[in-house]
Each structure stands twice: as structure tokens, then as C-alpha cells.
N, C-alpha and C positions, 0 to 999 in steps of 0.2 A: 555615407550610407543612405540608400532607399529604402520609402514602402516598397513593401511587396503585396500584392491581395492576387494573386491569378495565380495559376499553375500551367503551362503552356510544355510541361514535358512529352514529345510522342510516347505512343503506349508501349511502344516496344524500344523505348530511349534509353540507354542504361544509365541507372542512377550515380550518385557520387561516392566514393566510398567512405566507409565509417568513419575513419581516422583521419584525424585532423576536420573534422567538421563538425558540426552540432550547436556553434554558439552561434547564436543567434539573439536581438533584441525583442519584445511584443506594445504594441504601440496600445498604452492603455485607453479605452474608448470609453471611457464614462467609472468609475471607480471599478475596474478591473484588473486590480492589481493582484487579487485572491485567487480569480481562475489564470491569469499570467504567472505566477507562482508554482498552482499545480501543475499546468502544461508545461513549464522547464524543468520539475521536479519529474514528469513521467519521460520527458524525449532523455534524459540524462541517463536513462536503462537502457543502454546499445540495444540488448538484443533481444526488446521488445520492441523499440523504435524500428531494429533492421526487419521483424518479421510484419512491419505497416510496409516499410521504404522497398521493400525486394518484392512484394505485390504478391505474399504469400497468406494472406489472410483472406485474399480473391476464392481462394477454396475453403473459406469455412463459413462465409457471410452469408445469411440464410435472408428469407423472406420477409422479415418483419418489419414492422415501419421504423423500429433501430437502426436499421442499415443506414439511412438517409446522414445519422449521425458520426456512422463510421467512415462513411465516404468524405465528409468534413471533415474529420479527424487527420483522414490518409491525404488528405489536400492541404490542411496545414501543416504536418510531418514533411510533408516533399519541398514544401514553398522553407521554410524553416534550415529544412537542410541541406538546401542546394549549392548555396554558398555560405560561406562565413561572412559576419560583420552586416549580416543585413538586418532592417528592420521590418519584423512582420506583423501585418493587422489581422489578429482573430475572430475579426466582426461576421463571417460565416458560423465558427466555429459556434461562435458568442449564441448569436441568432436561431441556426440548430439547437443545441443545447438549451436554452430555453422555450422552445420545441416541447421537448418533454420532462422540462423542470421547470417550471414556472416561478419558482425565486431566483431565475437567471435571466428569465423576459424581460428585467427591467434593465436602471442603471444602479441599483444599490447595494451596498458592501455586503457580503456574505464573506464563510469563513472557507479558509485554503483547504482545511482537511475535509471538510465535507466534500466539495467541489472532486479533490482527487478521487474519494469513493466514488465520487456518482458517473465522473468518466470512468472510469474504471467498470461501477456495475452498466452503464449503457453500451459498451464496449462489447462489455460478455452475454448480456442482451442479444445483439446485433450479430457474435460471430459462435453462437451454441450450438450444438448439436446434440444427438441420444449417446449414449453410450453402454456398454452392458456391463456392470459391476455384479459380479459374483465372486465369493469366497472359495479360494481351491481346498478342496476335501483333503486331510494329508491322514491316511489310513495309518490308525497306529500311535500315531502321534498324539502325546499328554494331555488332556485340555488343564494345562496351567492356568494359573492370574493371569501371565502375560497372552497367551491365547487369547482366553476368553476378554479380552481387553481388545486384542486387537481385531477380532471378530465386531465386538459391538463397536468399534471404529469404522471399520468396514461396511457397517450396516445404514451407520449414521451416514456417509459419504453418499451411499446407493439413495440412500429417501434425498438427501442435498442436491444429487451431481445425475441423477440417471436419467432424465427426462433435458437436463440442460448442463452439460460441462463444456469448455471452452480453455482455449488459451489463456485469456486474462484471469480466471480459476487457478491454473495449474502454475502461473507463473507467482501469482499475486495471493492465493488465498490456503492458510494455513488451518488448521482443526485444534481445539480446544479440548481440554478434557476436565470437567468438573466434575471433582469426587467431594459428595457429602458423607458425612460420618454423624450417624446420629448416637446423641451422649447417652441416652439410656442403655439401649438396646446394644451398640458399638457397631450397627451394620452400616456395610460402606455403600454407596449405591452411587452411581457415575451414569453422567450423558455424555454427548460429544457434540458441538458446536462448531460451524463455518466463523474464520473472521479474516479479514483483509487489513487491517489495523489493528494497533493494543494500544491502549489507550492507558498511559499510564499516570499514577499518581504523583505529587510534588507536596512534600507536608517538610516539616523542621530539620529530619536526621534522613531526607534524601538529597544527598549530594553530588552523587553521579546516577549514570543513567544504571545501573546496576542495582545501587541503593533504590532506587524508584522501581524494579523488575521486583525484588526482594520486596519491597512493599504491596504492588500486585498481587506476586505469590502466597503472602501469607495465607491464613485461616482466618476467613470471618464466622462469625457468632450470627448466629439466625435466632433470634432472641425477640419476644415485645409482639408486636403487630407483623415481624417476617418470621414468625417461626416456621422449623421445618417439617412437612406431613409426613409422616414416618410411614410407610406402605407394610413396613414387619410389625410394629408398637400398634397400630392403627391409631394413631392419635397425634395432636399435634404438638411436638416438644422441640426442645432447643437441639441445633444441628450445627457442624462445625463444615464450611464450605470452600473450599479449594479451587481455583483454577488456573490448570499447568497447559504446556503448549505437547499437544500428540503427535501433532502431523507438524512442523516447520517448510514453510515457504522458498519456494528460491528469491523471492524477494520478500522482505522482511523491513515490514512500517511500524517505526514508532510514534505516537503523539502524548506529548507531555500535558498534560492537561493542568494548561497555564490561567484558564478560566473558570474559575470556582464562587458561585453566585453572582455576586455585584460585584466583585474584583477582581484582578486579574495578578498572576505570582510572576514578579519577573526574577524569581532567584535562580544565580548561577548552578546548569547541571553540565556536570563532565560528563562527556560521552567521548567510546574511540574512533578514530577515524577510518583506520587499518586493522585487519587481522582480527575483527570481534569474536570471538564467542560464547556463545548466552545461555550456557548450560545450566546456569538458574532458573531459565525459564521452562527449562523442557522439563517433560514428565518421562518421556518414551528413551532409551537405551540408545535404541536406532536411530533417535534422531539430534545425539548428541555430539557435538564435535566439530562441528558445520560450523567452515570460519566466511564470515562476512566482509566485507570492505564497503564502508559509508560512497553514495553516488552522489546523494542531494541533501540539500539542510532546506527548510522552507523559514523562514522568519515570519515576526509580528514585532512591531513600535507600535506604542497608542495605548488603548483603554478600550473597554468593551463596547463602549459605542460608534468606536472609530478606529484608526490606526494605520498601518500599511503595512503589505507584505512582500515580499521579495525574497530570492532564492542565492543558495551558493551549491553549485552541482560540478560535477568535475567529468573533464570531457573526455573524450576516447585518446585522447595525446597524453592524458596524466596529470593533465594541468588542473587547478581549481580556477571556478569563476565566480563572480559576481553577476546575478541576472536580476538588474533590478527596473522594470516595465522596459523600456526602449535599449535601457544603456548595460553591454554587457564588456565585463574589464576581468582582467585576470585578476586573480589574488596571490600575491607573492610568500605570503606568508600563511603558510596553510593552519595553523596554531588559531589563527582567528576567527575563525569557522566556528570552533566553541563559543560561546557567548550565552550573553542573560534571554539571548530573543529567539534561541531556537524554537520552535515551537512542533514540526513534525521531521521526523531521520526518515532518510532511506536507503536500506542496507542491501548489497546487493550481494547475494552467494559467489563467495571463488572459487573458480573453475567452470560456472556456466559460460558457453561461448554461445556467438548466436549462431553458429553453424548454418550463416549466411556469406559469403562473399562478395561485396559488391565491390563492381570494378570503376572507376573513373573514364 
């Protein structure tokens, strides 16, 4: 196996095709094992990788000085997936990226999950556009709860997305729906939130990743120093606060939140591999039923001041892998995947295809 650092494809060269490519090594350059991590945890989404590799993102990259990061991005994509068994250095990618994150300028350990957000939000930075969101008028029609719910969804979306939506949006970022219930009064009052991750809880009686959804979902008490300001009571009293998933994602991140003050939890949670679905987490009707297949597992070993991180992501041939900095080995036994060091899932919707072709 070779470094690889250039890209020397002509512009009009036709790429490789998806299948049967994608593993690749990343040559850790100074404790980069956390953004080597997330970078095989995002190329392991076909067909986000295929809408960089097919030079379709060329029409949505606008002016901003994010671009400079996206063009990194789409040169390590291409260097990565040209051939299989090669080893590539992210030192552009690296370089760029703390460009305009500056806990990435150095050489010191930061965490994978952050890391995947912030490609991810300099990504949608670099490739946004306007867009017009308006609610179609339906004459006649009831204003129900569900209506009016999905009206003030729709509204949330237009102040979130109208000035800047994008692909890494639509593929990556789901909407939230928090409903408070205040005890006195019993009025229910709800916003609606963007999020790209969920970040979920790990306490005694969470044993799978379901049990830890289930513990997310609950009702917290707004009680003490967060009580809730009631807008009908006008006063401040205790509220009972909820939050469910409105909108679901075609790809769907979880992170188990293994770091909790000065310690970190390494207890075993079951998650599935195949065929998820996570209708505990949803609130919305419409958006229930939607089955998942896991892409990427990101790991941690270590202690809060240190550790390592490395990925298990399964490639477009079906196989699982081991990608851990340079060295990337199949896994034969896919059972193993589960473990004490998961630390963030990435679930990919079935039935998205990238409705890209690339030909060899």
C-alpha cells in the first residue's frame, strides 16, 4: 500500500464506480485519529460520497470562503476512492479545516462527534442556496392539532432553511418537536428545532439503544431555578417538557453520550444493525416506519483525557470494515460491531439510492 496526497484525475475522467470501492486507510498526522474517524464514518454514506465523486455538488457551491473547504473535501473523496487498499494523507483536508475551526489548527486530540458536525455544517456552509418555503393553502380543509402542528413545522423550517438549505440539510438534518405542558394551567405550547445528531442518554436501566431513545423521550420537570414561563398563567411554574423527532432524516446519527463530567460510561449498549426502526422516537404519524440499516460505528478506548478512536463502516459490496488510522481489514464477524466503545451510529434510510451511476 501507498501514500497517496495529490489527485491527478482529468476533469472530464470518469470516476470509479461505487461498488466494490471505498476502503481505504488515513495516515494519522499528529493525534488525528478523531477527524480520521469521522471522515470514514461520512465516505461510508454511498450516496453522499457519490453526489462529491460524480462532480454534482459543482452546481450548488456558491461563493463563500467555505468553498475552499469543499474543494478539500472533494480531493480527498476522489484520492480515497480511486482505488482500494490505499493509504491516504488528510493533511490538506486537516489544514483547510482548521482554516476555519481553529481547535483543528493544531496537533491535539478533539472529539469524533464534534468533528463530524462541523464537516458536515462547513459543507452546508459552502454548497447553500435561497429557497422558497411556503405553506400550500388547502381551502376547506379542518385546521386540526395535526395541521396546525404541521403548519408551525413548516414555519420553523422557512425562519431555519430559507435564506440557506442545502444538500448536507436535506440529507443529514432532522427537526425536533418540543412540547411543554404546563401543570397548572394544562396548556400545551410546542416549538420546533433543527438537529443533525441526538445525543443520547446512558444511565443504569439503559441497555439498548432503544432503552436510551426511551430515556431521551421522556418528560422532564422544569422545577427550582428552570422553571417554565407560562405565556397563558403569566407566571413562572413548574412545566413538564418533551422532546420527540417531527421531521426524521434520511440519515439518522446517534451519539451515546459516554462522557459524563470527570468520567466516562463504558457500559455495553445494544443497538441493531439491520432493519431499525425508531418509532419511539418520532412524534409525527408520517414519519413513522422508516426502516434504517447501520453504515458506520465510530469507536473510543481511553479516558477523557486521551484515548483513541476508530471506525467500523460497511462498504458498498456489504462487507463490514475495520478502519482504524492507516489500517483498514474486513470484519468477518459482523456481531462485533456491538461493543462497550461504540460511541456515535450512523443509520442510513432503506431505499435511498444515490441515483448517480458511476461507470469504471
Amino acid at each position: 500500500m501507498d501514500y497517496k496526497d495529490r489527485i491527478d484525475l482529468k476533469k472530464d475522467a470518469k470516476l470509479v464506480c461505487l461498488v466494490n470501492h471505498g476502503q481505504f486507510g488515513l495516515q494519522n498526522i499528529g493525534n488525528t485519529c478523531f477527524m480520521n474517524t469521522a471522515l470514514q464514518c461520512l465516505s461510508a454514506i454511498d450516496f453522499f460520497s457519490a453526489y462529491f465523486l460524480s462532480d454534482r455538488y459543482l452546481s450548488d457551491i456558491n461563493k463563500k470562503p467555505q468553498a475552499e473547504f469543499v474543494r478539500a473535501y472533494v480531493r480527498f473523496l476522489k484520492n480515497a476512492w480511486e482505488e482500494n487498499d490505499c493509504i491516504v494523507s488528510p493533511r490538506l483536508l486537516k489544514e483547510t479545516l482548521g482554516k476555519f475551526y481553529d481547535p483543528y489548527s493544531g496537533f491535539r486530540q478533539n472529539d469524533a462527534a464534534e468533528c463530524f458536525n462541523k464537516i458536515i455544517e462547513l459543507l452546508h456552509e459552502s454548497l447553500s442556496f435561497a429557497i422558497s418555503i411556503e405553506i400550500a393553502s388547502k381551502k376547506g380543509q379542518p385546521l386540526t392539532e395535526a395541521v396546525k402542528m404541521e403548519e408551525l413545522s413548516i414555519e420553523c423550517t422557512k425562519m431555519h432553511y430559507g435564506k440557506g438549505y442545502s444538500i448536507p440539510v436535506k440529507l443529514f438534518y432532522g427537526q425536533f418537536q418540543n412540547r411543554v405542558i404546563c401543570v397548572d394551567c394544562k396548556k400545551i405550547s410546542m416549538y420546533y428545532e433543527p438537529f443533525s445528531m441526538i445525543n443520547l442518554p446512558i444511565c443504569e436501566k439503559t441497555n439498548t439503544l432503544f432503552d436510551c431513545i426511551d430515556k431521551y423521550t421522556s418528560f422532564e420537570i422544569m422545577d427550582g431555578s428552570n422553571k417554565y414561563s407560562c405565556g397563558n398563567c403569566k407566571k413562572d411554574t413548574i412545566g413538564k417538557k418533551k422532546i420527540m423527532v417531527w421531521k426524521i432524516p434520511p440519515v439518522l446519527v446517534f451519539s451515546l453520550n459516554r462522557f459524563l463530567g470527570s468520567r466516562k460510561i463504558e457500559k455495553y449498549i445494544d443497538f441493531p444493525i439491520n432493519r431499525a426502526i425508531f418509532n419511539n422516537l418520532v412524534q409525527n404519524e408520517n414519519a413513522k416506519n422508516v426502516v434504517y440499516d447501520l453504515v458506520a460505528v465510530a469507536n473510543h478506548s481511553g479516558g477523557l483525557n486521551g484515548g483513541h478512536y476508530w471506525a467500523y463502516t460497511k462498504g458498498t459490496n456489504g462487507k463490514w470494515y475495520e478502519c482504524n488510522d492507516e489500517n483498514c481489514s474486513e470484519i468477518t464477524n459482523e456481531a462485533s460491531i456491538v461493543s462497550n466503545t461504540a460511541y456515535f451510529l450512523v443509520y442510513k434510510k432503506r431505499g435511498v439510492s444515490a441515483e448517480i451511476v458511476l461507470s469504471s
